[in-house]
ZAMARGU-4260 file (C-alpha; in steps of 0.2 Angstrom, whole numbers, plus 5000, padded with zeros to 4 digits):
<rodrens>
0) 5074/4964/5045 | 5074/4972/5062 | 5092/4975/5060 | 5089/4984/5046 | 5074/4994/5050
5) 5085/4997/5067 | 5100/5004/5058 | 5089/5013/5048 | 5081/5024/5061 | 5098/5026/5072
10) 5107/5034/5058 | 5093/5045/5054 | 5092/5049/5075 | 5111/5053/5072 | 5108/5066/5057
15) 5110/5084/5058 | 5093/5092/5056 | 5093/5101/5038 | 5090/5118/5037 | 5073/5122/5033
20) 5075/5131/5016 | 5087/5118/5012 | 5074/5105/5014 | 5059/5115/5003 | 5073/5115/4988
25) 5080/5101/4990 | 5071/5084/5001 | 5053/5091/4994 | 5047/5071/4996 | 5046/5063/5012
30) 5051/5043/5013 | 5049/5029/5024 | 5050/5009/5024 | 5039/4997/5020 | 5040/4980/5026
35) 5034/4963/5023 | 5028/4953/5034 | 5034/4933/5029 | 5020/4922/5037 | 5007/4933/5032
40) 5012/4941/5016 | 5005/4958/5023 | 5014/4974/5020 | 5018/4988/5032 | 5023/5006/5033
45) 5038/5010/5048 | 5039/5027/5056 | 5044/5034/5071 | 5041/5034/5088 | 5030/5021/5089
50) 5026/5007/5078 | 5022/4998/5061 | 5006/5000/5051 | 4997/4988/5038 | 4995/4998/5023
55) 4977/4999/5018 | 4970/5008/5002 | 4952/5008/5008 | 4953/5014/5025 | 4945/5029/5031
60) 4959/5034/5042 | 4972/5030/5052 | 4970/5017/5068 | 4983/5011/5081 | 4982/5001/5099
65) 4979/5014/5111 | 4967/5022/5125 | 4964/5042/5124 | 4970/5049/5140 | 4974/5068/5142
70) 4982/5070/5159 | 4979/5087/5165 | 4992/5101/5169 | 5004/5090/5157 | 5015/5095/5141
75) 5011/5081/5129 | 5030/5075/5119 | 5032/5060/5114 | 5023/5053/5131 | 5015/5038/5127
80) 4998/5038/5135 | 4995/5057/5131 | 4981/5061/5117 | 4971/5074/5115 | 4952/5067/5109
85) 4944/5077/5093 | 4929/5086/5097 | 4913/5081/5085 | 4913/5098/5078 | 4928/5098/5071
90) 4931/5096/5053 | 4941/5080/5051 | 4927/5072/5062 | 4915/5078/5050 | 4926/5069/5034
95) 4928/5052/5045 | 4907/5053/5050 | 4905/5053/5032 | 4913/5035/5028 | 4901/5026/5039
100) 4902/5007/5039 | 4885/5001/5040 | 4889/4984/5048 | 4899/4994/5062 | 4892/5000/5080
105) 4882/5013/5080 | 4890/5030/5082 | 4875/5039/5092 | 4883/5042/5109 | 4879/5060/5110
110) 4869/5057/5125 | 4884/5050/5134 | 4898/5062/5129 | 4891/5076/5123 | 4904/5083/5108
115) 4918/5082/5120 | 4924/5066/5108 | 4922/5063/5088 | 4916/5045/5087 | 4922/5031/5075
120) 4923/5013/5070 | 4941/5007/5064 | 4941/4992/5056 | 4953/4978/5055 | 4952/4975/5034
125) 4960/4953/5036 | 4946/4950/5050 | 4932/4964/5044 | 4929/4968/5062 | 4927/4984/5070
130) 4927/4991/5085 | 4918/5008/5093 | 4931/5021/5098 | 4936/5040/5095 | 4947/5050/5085
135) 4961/5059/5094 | 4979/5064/5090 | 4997/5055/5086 | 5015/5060/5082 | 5027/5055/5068
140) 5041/5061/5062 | 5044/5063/5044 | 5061/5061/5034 | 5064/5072/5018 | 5074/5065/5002
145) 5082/5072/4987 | 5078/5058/4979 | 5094/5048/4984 | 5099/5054/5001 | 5089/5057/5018
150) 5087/5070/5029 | 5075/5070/5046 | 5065/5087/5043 | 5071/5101/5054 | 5056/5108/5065
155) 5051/5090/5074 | 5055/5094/5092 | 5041/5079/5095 | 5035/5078/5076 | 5021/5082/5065
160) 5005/5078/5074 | 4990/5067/5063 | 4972/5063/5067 | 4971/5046/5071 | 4959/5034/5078
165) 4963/5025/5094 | 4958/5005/5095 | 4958/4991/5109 | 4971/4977/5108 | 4956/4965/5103
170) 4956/4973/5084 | 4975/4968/5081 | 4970/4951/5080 | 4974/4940/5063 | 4986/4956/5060
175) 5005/4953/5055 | 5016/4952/5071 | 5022/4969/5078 | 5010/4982/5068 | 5001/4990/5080
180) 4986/4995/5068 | 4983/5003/5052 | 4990/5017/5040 | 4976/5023/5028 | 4982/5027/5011
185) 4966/5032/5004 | 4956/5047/4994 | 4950/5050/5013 | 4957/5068/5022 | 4959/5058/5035
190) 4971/5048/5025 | 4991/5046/5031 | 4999/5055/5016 | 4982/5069/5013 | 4986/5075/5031
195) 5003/5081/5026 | 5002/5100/5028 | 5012/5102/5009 | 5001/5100/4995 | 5014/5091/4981
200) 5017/5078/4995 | 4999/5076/5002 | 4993/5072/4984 | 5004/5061/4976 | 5013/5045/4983
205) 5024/5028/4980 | 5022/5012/4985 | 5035/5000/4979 | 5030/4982/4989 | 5045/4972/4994
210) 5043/4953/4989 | 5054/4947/5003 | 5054/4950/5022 | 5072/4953/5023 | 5076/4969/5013
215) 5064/4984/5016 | 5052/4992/5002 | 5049/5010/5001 | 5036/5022/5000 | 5038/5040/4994
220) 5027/5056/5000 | 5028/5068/4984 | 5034/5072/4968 | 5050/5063/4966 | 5063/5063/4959
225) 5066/5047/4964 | 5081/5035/4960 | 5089/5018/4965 | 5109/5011/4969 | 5105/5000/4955
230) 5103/5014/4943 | 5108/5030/4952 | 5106/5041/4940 | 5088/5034/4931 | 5073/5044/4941
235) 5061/5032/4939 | 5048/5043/4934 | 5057/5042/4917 | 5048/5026/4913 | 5031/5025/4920
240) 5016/5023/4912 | 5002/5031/4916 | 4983/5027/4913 | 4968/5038/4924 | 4961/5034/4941
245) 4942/5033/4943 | 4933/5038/4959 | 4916/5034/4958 | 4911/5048/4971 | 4917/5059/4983
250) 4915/5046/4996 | 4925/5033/4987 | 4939/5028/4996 | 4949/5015/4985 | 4960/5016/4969
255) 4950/5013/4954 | 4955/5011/4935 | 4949/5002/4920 | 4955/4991/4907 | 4953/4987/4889
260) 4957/4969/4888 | 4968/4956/4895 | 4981/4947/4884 | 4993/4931/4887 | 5007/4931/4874
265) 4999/4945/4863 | 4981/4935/4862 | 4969/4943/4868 | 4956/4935/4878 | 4938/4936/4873
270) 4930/4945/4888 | 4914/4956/4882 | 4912/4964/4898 | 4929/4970/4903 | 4930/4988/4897
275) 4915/4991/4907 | 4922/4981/4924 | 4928/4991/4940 | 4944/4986/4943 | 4953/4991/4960
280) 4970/4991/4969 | 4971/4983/4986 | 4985/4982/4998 | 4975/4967/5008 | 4972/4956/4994
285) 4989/4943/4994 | 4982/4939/4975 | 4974/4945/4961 | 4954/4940/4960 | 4946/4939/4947
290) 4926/4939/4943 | 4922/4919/4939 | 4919/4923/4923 | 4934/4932/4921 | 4942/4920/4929
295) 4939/4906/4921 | 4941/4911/4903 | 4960/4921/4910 | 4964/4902/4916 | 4959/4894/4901
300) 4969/4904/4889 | 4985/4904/4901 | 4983/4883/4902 | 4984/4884/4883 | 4996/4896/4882
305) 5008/4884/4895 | 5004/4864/4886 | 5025/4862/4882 | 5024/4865/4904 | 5021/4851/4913
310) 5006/4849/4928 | 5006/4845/4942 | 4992/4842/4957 | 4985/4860/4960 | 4990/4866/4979
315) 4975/4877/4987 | 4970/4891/4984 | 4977/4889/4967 | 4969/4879/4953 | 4982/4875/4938
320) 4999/4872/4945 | 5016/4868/4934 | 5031/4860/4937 | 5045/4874/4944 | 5059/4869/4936
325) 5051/4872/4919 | 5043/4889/4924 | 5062/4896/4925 | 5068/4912/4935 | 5070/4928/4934
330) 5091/4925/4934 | 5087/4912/4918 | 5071/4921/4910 | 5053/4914/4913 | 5044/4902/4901
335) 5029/4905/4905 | 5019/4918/4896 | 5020/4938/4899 | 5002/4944/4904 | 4995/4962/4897
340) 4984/4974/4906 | 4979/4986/4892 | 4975/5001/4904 | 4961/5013/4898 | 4974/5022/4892
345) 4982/5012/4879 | 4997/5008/4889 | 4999/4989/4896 | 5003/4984/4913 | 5013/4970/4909
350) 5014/4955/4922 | 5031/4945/4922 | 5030/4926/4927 | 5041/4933/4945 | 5020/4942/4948
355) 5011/4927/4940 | 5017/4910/4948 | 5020/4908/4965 | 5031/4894/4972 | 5023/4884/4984
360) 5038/4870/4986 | 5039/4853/4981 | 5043/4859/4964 | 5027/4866/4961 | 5021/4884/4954
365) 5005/4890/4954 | 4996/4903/4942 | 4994/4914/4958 | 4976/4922/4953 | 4962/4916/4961
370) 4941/4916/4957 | 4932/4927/4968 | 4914/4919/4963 | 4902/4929/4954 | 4895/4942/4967
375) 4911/4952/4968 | 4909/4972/4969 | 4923/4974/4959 | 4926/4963/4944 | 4943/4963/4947
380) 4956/4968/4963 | 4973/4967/4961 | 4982/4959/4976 | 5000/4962/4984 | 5009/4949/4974
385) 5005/4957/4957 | 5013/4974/4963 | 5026/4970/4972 | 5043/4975/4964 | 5032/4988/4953
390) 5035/5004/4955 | 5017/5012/4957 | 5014/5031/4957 | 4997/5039/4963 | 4994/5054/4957
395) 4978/5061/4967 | 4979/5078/4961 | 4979/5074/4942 | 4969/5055/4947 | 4981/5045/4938
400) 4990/5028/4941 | 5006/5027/4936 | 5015/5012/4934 | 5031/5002/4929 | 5028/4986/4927
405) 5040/4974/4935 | 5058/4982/4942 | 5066/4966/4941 | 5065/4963/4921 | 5076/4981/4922
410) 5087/4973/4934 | 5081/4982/4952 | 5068/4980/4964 | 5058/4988/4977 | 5070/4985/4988
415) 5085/4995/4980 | 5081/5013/4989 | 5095/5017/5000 | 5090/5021/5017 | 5108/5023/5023
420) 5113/5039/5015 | 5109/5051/5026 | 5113/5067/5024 | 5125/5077/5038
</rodrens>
């Protein structure tokens, strides 16, 4: 994986910049990797120059590990140790004071520093802890694509300067192994792809979640087109579905949609309350969760739906567990049955046995959903191993989800973009 991240960012270093007219016309949607991390299951944004990001759909803003220093009398590059701090006057601080986290420290330190700083709380979203620091100001540098090819963006002498938080060491904790903090990808300003300064990339985005740790996923900054070797010339905008996004207020920060019913094998399961239940996206959730009553009435009509599969001893955290051999493959078709997401709109998220059982060895599968208890805030949250290998299209500017169901039942994968065409 490192070799391939590594090769990734040397022949993009070794790239003629594009010229700038070029780009607008041509690499209108920006593009970096996404990696998945194997012990944790955890997925990550790469960029340069510094560091790996956990992708979170309900953080507030950015967070890395690093201390705001401004060294006077110094021309701040690519100098690690030189940030500028945000004053608390300043817009963004503004957007960031308005997604307080109750169970935080508190942010009243006027007294100390006056507005010289804008103070925050970042938050780690595995451990839930949080720790008092400030925003201040980061660099990346951004690569453009046509869809098939990339580019590095001409006018990144250093690269394009975000608002960030700053965070101590202490809050990378239970975090996968060489992310240095957190890359918001939420309805936030403050968010990672809002603070683009092009509107059809700031409002719309990709994320197509790898499912193994060796091959790289990718996320797309804008409109598209977008296309994969595996089928070069299909943009895969041609065959999404789309269904709206619901944002409860203007300080929601999450991915919301709604659903009319859940079916296994075209039955559809008798759930009264689910066209009224909130139903969210999250990039920190390894596996679906589903409201107990939910839950339980979604297991039971999947154990009768799979009788002719034998069981086997269910392995934590799962509950109904199946003999592997007879779940079948992706390469030899599954057995077990497909699961239907009627979205609000009509159109069904379908959920391929390659999302639905996960392998836990010893021959066993598990129906990888789990019971959240009764007191969940959102009825249900869709976890990381039911999008990975979809191909899922946020639309902010028109709040709509689009989505592809699984890439491998049309014979690709997240894992199919081709970082290695880089344009001379």
């Amino acid at each position: 994986m490192h070799l391939v991240k590594l090769l990734f960012f040397v022949l993009v270093s070794c790239s003629r910049d594009v010229l700038s007219q070029y780009y607008y016309t041509h690499f209108n949607t920006l593009v970096l990797p996404i990696l998945k991390d194997a012990e944790t299951s955890l997925h990550s944004v790469s960029w340069l120059p510094r560091g790996d990001k956990l992708i979170d759909l309900d953080a507030p803003f950015t967070w890395r590990d690093c201390v705001v220093r401004n060294p006077p009398m110094v021309a701040c590059g690519l100098e690690e140790g030189c940030r500028f701090p945000l004053r608390c006057d300043r817009t963004l601080c503004k957007e960031a004071h308005s997604y307080i986290n109750p169970s935080c420290p508190s942010l009243n330190i006027t007294a100390k520093y006056g507005c010289n700083i804008c103070a925050v709380t970042p938050v780690n979203p595995v451990s839930k802890s949080c720790k008092l620091s400030q925003l201040t100001t980061d660099l990346v540098i951004f690569y453009g694509t046509d869809g098939r090819n990339i580019a590095v963006l001409s006018g990144q002498t250093f690269g394009v300067e975000l608002v960030v938080s700053c965070a101590p060491s202490s809050l990378l904790i239970s975090l996968p192994k060489g992310v240095d903090g957190v890359a918001a990808f939420s309805w936030s300003a403050l968010a990672f792809p809002r603070q683009v300064d092009k509107p059809d990339v700031a409002n719309k985005f990709v994320l197509c979640l790898p499912s193994s740790s060796k091959t790289p996923g990718v996320t797309f900054l804008g409109d598209g087109p977008f296309y994969f070797t595996s089928f070069p010339n299909l943009d895969l905008r041609s065959i999404l579905s789309y269904t709206p996004m619901v944002r409860k207020h203007k300080t929601s920060l999450g991915y919301h949609i709604r659903i009319n019913r859940i079916s296994i094998r075209g039955i559809s399961i008798p759930i009264p309350s689910i066209k009224s239940a909130s139903v969210r996206l999250s990039t920190v959730t390894p596996y679906t969760k589903l409201r107990s009553d939910i839950y339980k009435a979604f297991v039971s009509s999947f154990s009768m739906a799979t009788t002719n599969i034998p069981r086997l001893k269910s392995v934590q955290p799962f509950s109904l567990c199946l003999k592997s051999s007879a779940v079948g493959s992706v390469e030899k078709g599954f057995r077990v049955p497909t699961i239907d997401l009627e979205m609000e709109s009509g159109k069904k998220w379908t959920i391929y046995g390659d999302n639905s059982m996960k392998r836990v060895g010893n021959g066993t599968a598990c129906l990888a959903f789990l019971d959240g208890g009764l007191k969940m805030k959102d009825a249900i949250v869709i976890g990381t191993f039911q999008m990975e290998n979809n191909f899922l299209f946020l639309d902010l500017e028109n709040q709509k989800l689009g989505f592809s169901s699984s890439l491998l039942a049309r014979g690709t994968s997240c894992g199919s973009f081709n970082f290695t065409a880089i344009v001379e």
